[in-house]
N, C-alpha and C positions, 0 to 999 in steps of 0.2 A: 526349587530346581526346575520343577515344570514351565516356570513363569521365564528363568534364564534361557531356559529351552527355546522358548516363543519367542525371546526376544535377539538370539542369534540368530535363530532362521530367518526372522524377518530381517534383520540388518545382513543378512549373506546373501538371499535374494533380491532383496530392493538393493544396494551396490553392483552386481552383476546387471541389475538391467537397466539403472541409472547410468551407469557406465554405459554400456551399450549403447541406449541410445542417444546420449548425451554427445558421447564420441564419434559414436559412429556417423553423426552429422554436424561433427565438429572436423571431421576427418574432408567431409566433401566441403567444408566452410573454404579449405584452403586450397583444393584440390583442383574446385570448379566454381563458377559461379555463387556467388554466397545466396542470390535470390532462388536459385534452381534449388539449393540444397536447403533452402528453406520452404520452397512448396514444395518439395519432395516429401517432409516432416508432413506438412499438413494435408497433403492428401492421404499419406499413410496413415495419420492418427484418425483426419478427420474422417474417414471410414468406417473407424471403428473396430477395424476386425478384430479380432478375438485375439488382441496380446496377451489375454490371462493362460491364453493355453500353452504361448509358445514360450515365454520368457524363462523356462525351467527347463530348455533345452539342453543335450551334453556336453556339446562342443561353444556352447556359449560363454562359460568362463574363460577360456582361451581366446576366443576370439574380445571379448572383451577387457580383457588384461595388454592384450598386441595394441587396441584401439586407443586404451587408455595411457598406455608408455606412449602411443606416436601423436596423442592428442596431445601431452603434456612438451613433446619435442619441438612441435608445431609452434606451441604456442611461446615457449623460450625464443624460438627460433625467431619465430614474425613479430616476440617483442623487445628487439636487443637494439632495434633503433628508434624505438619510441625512448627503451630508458638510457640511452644514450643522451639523447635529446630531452631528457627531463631534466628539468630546472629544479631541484629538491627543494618544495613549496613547505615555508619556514608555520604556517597554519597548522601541519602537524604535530607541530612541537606544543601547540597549545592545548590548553583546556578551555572549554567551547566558551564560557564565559570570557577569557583571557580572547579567544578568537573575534569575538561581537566588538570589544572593547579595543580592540589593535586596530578597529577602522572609523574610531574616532564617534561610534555608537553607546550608549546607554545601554545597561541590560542587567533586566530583573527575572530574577526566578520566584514563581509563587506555587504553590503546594496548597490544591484547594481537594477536600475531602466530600467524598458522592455520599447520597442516601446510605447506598451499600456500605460504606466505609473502605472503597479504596479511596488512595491518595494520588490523584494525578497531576499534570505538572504543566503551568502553564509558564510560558519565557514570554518577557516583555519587551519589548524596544520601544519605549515613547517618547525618543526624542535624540537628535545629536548630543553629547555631552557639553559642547560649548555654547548650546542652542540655551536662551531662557524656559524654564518651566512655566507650558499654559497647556490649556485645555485642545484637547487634539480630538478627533471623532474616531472612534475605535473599530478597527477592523480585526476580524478574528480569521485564523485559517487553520486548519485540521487534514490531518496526512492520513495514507490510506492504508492497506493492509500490508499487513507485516514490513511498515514504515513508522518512522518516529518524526516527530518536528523539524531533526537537523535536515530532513529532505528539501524543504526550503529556502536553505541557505547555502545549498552543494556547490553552486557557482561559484565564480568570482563573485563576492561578496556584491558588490554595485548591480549585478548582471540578473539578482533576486528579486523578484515583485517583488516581499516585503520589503525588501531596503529599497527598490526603485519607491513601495507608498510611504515609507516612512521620510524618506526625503523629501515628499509632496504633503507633509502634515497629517501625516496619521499616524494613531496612537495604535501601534503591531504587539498583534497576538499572536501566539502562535501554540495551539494544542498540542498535548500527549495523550493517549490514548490511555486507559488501563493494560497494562502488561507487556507495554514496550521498556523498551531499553531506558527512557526516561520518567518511567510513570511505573515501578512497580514495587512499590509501597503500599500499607493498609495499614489502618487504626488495628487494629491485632494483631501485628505480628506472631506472634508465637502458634495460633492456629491459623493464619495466614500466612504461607512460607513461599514464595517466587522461587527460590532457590531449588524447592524439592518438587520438581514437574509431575509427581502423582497427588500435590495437596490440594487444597477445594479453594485454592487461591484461584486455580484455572478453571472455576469452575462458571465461565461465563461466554453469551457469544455475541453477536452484533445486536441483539435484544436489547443487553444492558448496556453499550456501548451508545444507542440509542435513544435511551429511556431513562439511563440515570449522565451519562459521559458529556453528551450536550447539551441540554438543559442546564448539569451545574456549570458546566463553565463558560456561557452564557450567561447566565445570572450574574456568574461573580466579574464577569469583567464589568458589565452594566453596573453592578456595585459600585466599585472601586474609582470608576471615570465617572459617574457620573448621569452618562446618557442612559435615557429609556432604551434607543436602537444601535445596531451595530452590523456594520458589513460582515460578508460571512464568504469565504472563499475554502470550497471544499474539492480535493482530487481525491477519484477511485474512493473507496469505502467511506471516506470522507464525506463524500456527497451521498452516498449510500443512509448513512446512520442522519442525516440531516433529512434525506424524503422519510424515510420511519418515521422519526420523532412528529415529523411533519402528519403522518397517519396517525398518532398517537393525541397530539393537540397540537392541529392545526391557526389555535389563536392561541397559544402560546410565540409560537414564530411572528404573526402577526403582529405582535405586541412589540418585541424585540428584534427583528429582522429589517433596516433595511432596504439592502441592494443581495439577492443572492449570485454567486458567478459557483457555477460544478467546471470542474476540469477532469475529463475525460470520465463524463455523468455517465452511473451509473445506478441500478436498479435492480434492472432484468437483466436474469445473463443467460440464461436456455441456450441462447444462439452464440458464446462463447466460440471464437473461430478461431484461437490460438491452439498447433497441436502440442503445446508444454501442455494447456492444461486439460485438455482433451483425454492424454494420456492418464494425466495423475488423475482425474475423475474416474476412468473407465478402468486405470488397476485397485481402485480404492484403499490406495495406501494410506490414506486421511480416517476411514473407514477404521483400519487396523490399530492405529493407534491407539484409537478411541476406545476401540475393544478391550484392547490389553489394559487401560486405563494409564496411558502416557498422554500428559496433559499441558506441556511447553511444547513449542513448536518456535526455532530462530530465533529465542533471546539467548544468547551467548554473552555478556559482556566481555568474560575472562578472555574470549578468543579476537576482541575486536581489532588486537594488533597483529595476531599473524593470519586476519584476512585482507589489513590496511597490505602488508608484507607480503602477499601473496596478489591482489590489486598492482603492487607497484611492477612483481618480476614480468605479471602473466597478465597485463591488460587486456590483451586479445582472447586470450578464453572468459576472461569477467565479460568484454563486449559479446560474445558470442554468446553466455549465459543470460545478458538484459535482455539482448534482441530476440532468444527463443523464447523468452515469458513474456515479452511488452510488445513485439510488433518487428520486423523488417521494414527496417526503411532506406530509398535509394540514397538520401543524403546521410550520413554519417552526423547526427543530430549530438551526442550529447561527446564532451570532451574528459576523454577517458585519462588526460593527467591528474581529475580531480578524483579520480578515484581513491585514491588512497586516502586521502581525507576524508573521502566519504566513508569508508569500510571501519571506521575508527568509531563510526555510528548506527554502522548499518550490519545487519539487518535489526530493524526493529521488534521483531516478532510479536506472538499473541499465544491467543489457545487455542489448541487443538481443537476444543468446540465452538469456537469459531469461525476457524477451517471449516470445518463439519458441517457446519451451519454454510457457508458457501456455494459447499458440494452441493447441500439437499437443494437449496436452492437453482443452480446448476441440472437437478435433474426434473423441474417442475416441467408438465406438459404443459403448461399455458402460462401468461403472462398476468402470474399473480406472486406475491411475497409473504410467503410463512412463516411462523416464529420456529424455532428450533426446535424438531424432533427426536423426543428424547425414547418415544419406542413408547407401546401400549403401558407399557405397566407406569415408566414415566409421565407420559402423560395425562393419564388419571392423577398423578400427586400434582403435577403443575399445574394443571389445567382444567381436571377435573373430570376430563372426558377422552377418547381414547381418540378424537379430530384434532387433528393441530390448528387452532388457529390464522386464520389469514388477518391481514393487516389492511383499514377501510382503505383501498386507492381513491373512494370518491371522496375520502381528505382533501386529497393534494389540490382536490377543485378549490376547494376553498381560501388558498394560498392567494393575497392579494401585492405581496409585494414584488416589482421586478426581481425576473429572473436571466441569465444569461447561461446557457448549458454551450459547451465545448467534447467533441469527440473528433480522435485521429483517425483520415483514413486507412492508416496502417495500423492501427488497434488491434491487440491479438488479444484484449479482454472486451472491450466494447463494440459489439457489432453493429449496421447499421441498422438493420432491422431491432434486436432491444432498445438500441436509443431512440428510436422514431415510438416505438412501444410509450416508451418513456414520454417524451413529449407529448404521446397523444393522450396522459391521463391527466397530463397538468395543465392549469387554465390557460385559455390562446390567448387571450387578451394580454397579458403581461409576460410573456416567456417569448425569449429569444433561444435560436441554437444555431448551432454554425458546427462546420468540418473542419476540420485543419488538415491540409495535405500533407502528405507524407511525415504524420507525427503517429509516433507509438505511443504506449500508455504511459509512459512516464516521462516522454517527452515534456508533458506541457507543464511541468517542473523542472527537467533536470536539461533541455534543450539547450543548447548553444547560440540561439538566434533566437529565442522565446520574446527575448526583451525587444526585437524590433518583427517579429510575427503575430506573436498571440498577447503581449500585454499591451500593448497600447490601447487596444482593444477594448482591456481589461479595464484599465484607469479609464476611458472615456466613459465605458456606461456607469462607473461608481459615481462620477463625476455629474452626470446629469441630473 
């Protein structure tokens, strides 16, 4: 009873003031300028003031009920000539295998199993279907947080790095993570339950995603093809659990690495300058979950069709929901017909202590990376000692193969100050980085001009 208790109030609170503010600058999205009503967010969150105090105000459910009917009118309203104008994209009809294969691509699903004994999922494309079977050089790519692999293929199919390298002779990987939508499996089921968000399935964060996630599936594509080395194309967290591993055994990468390229590289995030996640850091609703011991976070499969259904009515509140987590940008970058296709996959989700692990991160006074804080008492059983361990950054010195790092100036998770952080612990001799103007975070994936902006880019340095 106590526990339903705690978990009403929390879900009646956090609704009132999601809503609020969600709305309430979805409300000025249409009203007024979309950039004013987006530094309006950022100054107020980035502030900081003390929304813990106020969000349990009396007259805020009302007001956030009026915001929330006129956000949702709003949003019918400004999308009835987009889905007038939609062309009902016949890709939904498939199964993602069945979608690879309608564009005249090959495509394998392999199931490679970690130390730990989850089961995650790698997808292959190594060749045109009509193309003869030879030896191709193998590129791997891995998606970031609370994403799955189909994030690489959201476009028009052609319009995808992978399928742009796989068309130039490369053998395309493409990672699942532990506890996404396509990776959540484990040699035990029975004490390992995905379905049941308080089991010790979730019982993991970017550590192990680090330490057991890249490593094996690196090995096994090296396996399988043949080569020692293999390119490695990481966005957001993706790039993230590849600098770790890199702190972890930096001549393991050596060994198997390469050309590395980060898309919207990341590391440090202290100076996060998105106020989405300013907010949810500073009400530590990640915090509470954790407490209460809810342990899924955004893996939903069952619901992927009535957020595809809900993508198709309401485009312009899903565009309003990317651009307050990823970035405002002047151009209109990514092309919100394919949403619905994409919500069919998305979100990928993870663990809640994973999340967790973000946040703590998120709160470090300096520009270092710690393993995940599990509180004094945890930390003696993990660790031994009641310090959380930091992670060696004079690794990354050690890293001897080209690098190419990528961040947006409109990035509402990578700042430029963490990224230049970034750069400056990794060796100058071999690292390149560059800005992308007016790209957000998820731009440099799901962009509408990626393929003549940031990839050609891409292919030239693999290519040298």
């Amino acid at each position: 009873f106590f526990f339903l208790l705690c978990f009403f109030f929390f879900v009646f609170f956090f609704f009132f003031f999601v809503s609020f503010f969600f709305f309430f600058f979805f409300f000025f999205f249409f009203f007024f300028k979309q950039k004013t009503a987006y530094e309006i967010g950022v100054r107020l969150v980035g502030s900081e003031m003390c929304i813990r105090d106020r969000y349990m105000g009396g007259s805020l459910m009302k007001i956030s009920l009026v915001l929330l009917i006129t956000a949702f009118y709003l949003a019918y309203a400004n999308s009835v000539p987009r889905i007038l104008r939609y062309d009902v994209d016949n890709d939904t009809q498939k199964t993602f295998p069945e979608y690879i294969l309608s564009y005249g691509y090959s495509f394998e699903v392999h199931k490679v199993p970690t130390p730990d004994n989850y089961i995650l999922t790698l997808w292959r494309i190594p060749k045109k279907i009509y193309e003869p079977s030879k030896r191709r050089p193998p590129i791997f790519f891995l998606h970031g947080l609370l994403d799955n692999g189909f994030t690489w293929l959201f476009k028009d199919l052609k319009l995808n790095l992978p399928i742009i390298l796989a068309d130039q002779g490369y053998d395309v990987w493409i990672g699942n993570n532990r506890g996404t939508l396509h990776a959540k499996e484990h040699m035990n089921p029975d004490e390992y339950n995905w379905a049941n968000p308080f089991n010790k399935f979730w019982d993991f964060s970017i550590d192990q995603m680090a330490s057991f996630d890249v490593p094996t599936m690196i090995n096994y594509i090296c396996d399988v093809t043949g080569y020692e080395k293999l390119d490695y194309v990481g966005h957001s967290q993706g790039t993230a659990q590849f600098f770790m591993q890199a702190m972890i055994d930096p001549q393991f990468l050596n060994e198997h690495i390469k050309h590395y390229v980060a898309l919207g590289a990341v590391l440090f995030v202290q100076n996060v300058p998105g106020f989405f996640e300013r907010a949810f850091n500073a009400l530590r609703i990640v915090d509470l979950l954790y407490m209460i011991g809810w342990k899924n976070i955004g893996l939903l499969p069952s619901l992927t069709p009535l957020f595809s259904l809900i993508a198709r009515w309401f485009p312009n509140l899903i565009e309003f929901i990317v651009i307050s987590i990823t970035g405002y940008t002047e151009r209109r970058n990514i092309d919100m017909s394919r949403f619905p296709l994409l919500f069919l996959n998305e979100p990928g989700g993870s663990s809640v202590q994973n999340m967790m692990h973000w946040m703590q991160l998120m709160r470090n006074d300096r520009p270092v990376v710690k393993k995940f804080d599990f509180g004094d008492e945890g930390n003696l059983k993990h660790y031994g000692k009641l310090q959380v361990p930091e992670y060696n950054l004079k690794a990354l010195k050690e890293l001897k193969f080209p690098m190419y790092l990528f961040a947006g100036t409109k990035d509402a998770i990578v700042s430029s100050k963490d990224f230049e952080q970034l750069v400056a612990v990794l060796p100058g001799d071999n690292v390149r980085h560059e800005y992308v103007d007016d790209y957000g975070h998820l731009d440099y994936v799901w962009a509408d001009n990626a393929h003549e902006k940031l990839y050609p880019k891409v292919v030239q340095f693999l290519r040298q």
